[in-house]
C-alpha positions as CSV (number, residue, x, y, z in Angstrom):
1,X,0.0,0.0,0.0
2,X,1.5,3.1,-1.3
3,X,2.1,6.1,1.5
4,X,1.2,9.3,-0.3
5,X,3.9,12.5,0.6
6,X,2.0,15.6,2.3
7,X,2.3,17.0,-0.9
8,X,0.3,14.9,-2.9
9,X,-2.6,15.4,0.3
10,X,-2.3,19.0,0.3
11,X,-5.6,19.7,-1.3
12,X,-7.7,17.3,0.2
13,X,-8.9,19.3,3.0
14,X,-6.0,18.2,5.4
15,X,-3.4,20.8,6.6
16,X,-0.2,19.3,8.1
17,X,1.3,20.6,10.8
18,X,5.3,21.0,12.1
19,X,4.7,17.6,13.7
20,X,4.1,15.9,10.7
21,X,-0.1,15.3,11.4
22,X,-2.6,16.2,8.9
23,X,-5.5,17.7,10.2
24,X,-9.1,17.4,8.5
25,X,-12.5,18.6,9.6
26,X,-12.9,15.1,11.0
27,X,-9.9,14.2,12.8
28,X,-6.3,14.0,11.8
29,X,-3.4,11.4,10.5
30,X,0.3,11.2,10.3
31,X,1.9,11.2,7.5
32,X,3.5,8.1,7.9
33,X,0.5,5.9,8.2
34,X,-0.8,4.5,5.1
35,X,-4.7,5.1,4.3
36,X,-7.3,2.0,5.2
37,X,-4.9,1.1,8.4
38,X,-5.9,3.3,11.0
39,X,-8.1,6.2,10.0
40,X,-8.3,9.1,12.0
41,X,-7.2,10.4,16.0
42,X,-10.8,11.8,16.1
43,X,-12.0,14.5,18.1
44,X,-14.9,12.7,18.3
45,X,-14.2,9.6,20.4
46,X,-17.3,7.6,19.1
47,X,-16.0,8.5,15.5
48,X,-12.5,7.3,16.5
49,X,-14.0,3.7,18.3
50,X,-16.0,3.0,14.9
51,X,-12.7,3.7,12.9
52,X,-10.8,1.3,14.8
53,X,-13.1,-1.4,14.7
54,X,-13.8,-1.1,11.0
55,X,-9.9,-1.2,10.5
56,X,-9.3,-4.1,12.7
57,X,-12.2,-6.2,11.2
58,X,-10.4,-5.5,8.0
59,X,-7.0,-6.4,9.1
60,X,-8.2,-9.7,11.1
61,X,-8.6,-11.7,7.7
62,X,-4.9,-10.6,6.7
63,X,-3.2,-11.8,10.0
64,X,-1.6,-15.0,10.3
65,X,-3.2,-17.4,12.3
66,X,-0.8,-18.1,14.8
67,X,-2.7,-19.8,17.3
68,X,-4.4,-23.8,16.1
69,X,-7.9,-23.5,17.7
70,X,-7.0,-26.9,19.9
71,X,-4.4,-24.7,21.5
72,X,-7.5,-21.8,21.8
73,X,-9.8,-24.3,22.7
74,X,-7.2,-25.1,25.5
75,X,-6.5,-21.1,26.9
76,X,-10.3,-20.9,27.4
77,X,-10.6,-23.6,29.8
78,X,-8.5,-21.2,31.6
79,X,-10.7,-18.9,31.5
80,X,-13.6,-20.8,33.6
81,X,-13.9,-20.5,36.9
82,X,-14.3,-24.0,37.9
83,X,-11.3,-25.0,36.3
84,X,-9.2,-22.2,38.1
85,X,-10.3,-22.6,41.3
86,X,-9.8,-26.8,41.2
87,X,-6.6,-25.8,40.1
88,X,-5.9,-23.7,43.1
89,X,-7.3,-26.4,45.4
90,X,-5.0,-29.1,43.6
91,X,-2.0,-26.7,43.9
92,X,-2.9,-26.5,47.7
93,X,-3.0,-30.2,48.0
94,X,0.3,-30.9,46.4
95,X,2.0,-28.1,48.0
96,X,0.6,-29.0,51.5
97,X,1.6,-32.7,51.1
98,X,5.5,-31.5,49.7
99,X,4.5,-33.0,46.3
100,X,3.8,-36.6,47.4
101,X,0.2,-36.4,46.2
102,X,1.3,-35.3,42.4
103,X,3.8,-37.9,43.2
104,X,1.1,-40.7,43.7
105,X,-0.3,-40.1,40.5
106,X,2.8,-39.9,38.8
107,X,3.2,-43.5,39.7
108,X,-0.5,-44.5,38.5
109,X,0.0,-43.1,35.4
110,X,3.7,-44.7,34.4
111,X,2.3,-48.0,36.2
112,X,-0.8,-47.8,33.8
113,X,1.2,-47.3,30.9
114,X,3.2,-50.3,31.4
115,X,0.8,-52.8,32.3
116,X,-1.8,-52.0,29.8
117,X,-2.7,-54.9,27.2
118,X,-2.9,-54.4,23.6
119,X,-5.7,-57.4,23.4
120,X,-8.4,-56.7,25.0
121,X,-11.1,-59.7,26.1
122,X,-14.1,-58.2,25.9
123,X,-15.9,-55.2,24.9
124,X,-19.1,-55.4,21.8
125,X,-17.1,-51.7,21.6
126,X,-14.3,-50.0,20.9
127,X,-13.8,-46.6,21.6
128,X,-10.5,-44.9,19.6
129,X,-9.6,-42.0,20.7
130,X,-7.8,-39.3,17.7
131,X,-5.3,-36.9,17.8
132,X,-4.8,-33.7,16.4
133,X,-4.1,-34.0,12.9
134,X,-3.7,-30.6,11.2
135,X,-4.8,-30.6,7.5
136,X,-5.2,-34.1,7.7
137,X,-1.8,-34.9,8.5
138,X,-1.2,-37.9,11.0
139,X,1.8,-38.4,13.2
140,X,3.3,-41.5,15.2
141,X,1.4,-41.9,18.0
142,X,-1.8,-40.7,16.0
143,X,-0.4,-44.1,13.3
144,X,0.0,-46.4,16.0
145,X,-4.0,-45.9,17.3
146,X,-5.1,-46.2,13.8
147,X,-2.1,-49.6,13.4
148,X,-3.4,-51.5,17.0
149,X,-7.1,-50.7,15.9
150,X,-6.9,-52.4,12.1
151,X,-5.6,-55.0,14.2
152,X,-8.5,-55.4,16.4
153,X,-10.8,-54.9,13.7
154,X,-9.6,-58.2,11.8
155,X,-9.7,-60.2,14.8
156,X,-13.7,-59.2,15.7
157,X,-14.7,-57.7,12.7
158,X,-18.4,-57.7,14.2
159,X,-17.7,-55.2,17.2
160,X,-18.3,-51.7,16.9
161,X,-15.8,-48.8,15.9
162,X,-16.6,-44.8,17.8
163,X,-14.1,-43.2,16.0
164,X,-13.7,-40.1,18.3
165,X,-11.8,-36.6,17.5
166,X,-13.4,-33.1,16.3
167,X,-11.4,-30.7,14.2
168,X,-11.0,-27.1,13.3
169,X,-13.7,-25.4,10.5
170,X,-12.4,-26.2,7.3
171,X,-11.0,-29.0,7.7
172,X,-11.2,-32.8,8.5
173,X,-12.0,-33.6,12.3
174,X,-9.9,-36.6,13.8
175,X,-12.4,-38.7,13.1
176,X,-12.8,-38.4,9.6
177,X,-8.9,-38.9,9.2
178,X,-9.3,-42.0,11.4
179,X,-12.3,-43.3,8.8
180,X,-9.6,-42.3,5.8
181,X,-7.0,-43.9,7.2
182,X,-8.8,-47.2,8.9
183,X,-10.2,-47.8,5.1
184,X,-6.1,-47.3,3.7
185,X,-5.4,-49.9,6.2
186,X,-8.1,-52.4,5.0
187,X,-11.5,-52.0,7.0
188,X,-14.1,-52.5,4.7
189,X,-15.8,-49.6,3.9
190,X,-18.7,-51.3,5.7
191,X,-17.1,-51.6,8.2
192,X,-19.4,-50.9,11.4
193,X,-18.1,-47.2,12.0
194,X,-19.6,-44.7,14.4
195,X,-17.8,-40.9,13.9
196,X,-18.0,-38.2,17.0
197,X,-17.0,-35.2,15.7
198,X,-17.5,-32.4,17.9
199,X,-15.2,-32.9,20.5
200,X,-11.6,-31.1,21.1
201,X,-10.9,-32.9,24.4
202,X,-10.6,-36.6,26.1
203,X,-13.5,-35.3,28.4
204,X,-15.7,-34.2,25.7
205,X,-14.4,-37.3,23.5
206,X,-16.1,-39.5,26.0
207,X,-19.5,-37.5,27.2
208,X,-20.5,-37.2,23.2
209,X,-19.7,-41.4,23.0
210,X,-21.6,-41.5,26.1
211,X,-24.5,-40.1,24.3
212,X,-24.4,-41.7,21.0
213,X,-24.0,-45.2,22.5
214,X,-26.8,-44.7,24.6
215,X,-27.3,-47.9,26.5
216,X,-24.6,-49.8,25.2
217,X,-22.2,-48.1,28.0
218,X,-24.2,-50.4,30.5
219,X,-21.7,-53.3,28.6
220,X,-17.9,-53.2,28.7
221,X,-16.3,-51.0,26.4
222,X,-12.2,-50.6,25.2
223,X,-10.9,-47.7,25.4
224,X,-7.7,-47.4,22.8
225,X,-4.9,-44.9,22.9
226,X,-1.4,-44.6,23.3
227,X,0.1,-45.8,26.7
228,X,0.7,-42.5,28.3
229,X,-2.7,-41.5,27.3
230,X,-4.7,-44.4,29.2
231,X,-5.2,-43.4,32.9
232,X,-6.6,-40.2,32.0
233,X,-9.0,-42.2,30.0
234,X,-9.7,-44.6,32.1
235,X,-10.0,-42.3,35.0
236,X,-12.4,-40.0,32.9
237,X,-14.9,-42.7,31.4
238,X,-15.1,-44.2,35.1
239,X,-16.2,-41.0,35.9
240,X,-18.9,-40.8,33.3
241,X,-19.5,-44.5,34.6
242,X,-18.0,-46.2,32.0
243,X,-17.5,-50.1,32.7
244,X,-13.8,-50.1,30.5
245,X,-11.2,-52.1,29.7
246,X,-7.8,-49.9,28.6
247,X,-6.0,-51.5,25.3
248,X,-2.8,-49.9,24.7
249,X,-1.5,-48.8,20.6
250,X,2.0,-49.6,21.2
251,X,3.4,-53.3,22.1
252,X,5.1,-51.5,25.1
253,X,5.8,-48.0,26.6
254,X,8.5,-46.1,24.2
255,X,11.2,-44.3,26.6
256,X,12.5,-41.2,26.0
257,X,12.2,-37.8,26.7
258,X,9.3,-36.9,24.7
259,X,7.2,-40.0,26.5
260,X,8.7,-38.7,29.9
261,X,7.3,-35.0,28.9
262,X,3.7,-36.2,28.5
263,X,3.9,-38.9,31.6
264,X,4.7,-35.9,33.5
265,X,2.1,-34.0,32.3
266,X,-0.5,-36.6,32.2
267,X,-0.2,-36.8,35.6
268,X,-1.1,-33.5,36.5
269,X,-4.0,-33.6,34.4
270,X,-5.4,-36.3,36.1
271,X,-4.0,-35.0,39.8
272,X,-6.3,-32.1,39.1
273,X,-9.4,-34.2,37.5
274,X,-9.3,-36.5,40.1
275,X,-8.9,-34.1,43.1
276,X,-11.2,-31.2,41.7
277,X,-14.2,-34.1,41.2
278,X,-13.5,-35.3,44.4
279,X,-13.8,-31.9,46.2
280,X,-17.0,-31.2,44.3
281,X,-18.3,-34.4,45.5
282,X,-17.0,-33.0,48.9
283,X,-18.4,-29.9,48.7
284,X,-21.7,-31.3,47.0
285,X,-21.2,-28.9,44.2
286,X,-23.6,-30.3,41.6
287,X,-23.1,-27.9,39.1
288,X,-18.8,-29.0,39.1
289,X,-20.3,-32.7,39.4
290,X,-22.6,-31.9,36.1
291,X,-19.7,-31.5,33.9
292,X,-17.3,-34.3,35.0
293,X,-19.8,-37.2,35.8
């Protein structure tokens, strides 16, 4: 966008001053600010609101989009209360206890990992829980879901897939990328498939299957994901009361610093799950209870 010299504005009404500002019935510019940006330091400050609005709707298609709206979705859970104060009450307890409750879970969670089974015994469903994909694109723990439940599928091709994952607008939702790639790996397209698509967490991943299978949850169900992923799914569906049985992607627990990352973190998710349900149960707080169970 071309910048025009005071010159070249000189007979439109503005008058620059020794400051470099051009000064119009309306308002007035600098010269170095290109027209269509930012209009006008109005002397009217209603004038000057509408201006700035009207400029930043304009300039919001042309900014990059530099946050995924998973990682939006996840800064707005900080935003509600209930999540904050749990937090704060979770914070407490570990601080109070010199981190031997966070510790505790820590433990459940690597213990999980290891011991889960990637062949499960029972279960007329299967429940496979996505992973963000971003234009479609699947990595290796996402592979290994889709690997374990092509697998599964051969073996019992009778029970019944909930392919679970939403996505952003515009493009495919986990779920849809688990159909694509299930089909590439050899399900029939047939194949008894059930897609929830609206979800952008493991909690709302689990309350929309709840829904959609009705009362099938009364029956065991297999919950698949990767090994550091389980006992926050497990822990979760049990919750929504879930009868499960956890069936791991991988044949065992990859090491490394990435899988030690997300152990760590997995644990406090679920250190702050478990203890905030558990003071709302304590506190009879049925609306906190409404969300988690």
């Amino acid at each position: 966008m071309r910048v025009e010299p005071a010159a070249e504005r000189a007979g439109r009404g503005e008058r620059p001053d020794r400051h470099g500002w051009h000064r119009s019935d309306f308002g007035r510019r600098h010269v170095g600010t290109p027209r269509g940006v930012v209009k006008y330091a109005s002397r009217h400050p209603s004038r000057f609101a509408h201006g700035v609005s009207c400029d930043a709707t304009a300039l919001r298609g042309r900014l990059p989009k530099t946050m995924s709206s998973r990682v939006r979705h996840q800064f707005s859970l900080f935003r509600d209360r209930d999540v904050l104060f749990t937090g704060l009450v979770t914070l407490a307890a570990c601080v109070l206890s010199v981190g031997l409750v966070y510790v505790g879970y820590l433990v459940h969670v690597v213990r999980t990992a290891r011991r889960a089974r990637c062949a499960p015994h029972e279960g007329s469903h299967l429940l496979l829980f996505g992973k963000h994909s971003p234009q479609g694109r699947v990595d290796g723990d996402f592979a290994a879901r889709l690997d374990r439940a092509a697998i599964l599928w051969r073996e019992h091709p009778t029970r019944r897939f909930v392919l679970l994952g939403g996505g952003a607008v515009g493009e495919l939702t986990e779920a849809e990328v688990a159909q694509r790639e299930l089909v590439a790996r050899g399900l029939s397209p047939d194949a008894p498939l059930q897609l929830e698509s609206r979800s952008r967490d493991t909690l709302q991943n689990l309350r929309n299957a709840r829904h959609m299978l009705g009362g099938a949850v009364r029956g065991r169900v297999i919950l698949l994901s990767s090994r550091y992923h389980l006992a926050r799914c497990g822990l979760i569906a049990r919750q929504l009361g879930f009868d499960v049985e956890l069936c791991a992607a991988e044949n065992s627990l990859p090491l490394g610093p990435g899988t030690l990352l997300r152990l760590v973190g997995e644990a406090a998710y679920i250190c702050w799950a478990d203890i905030g349900t558990r003071w709302a149960r304590f506190t009879h707080n049925d609306r906190m209870l409404a969300r988690v169970t």
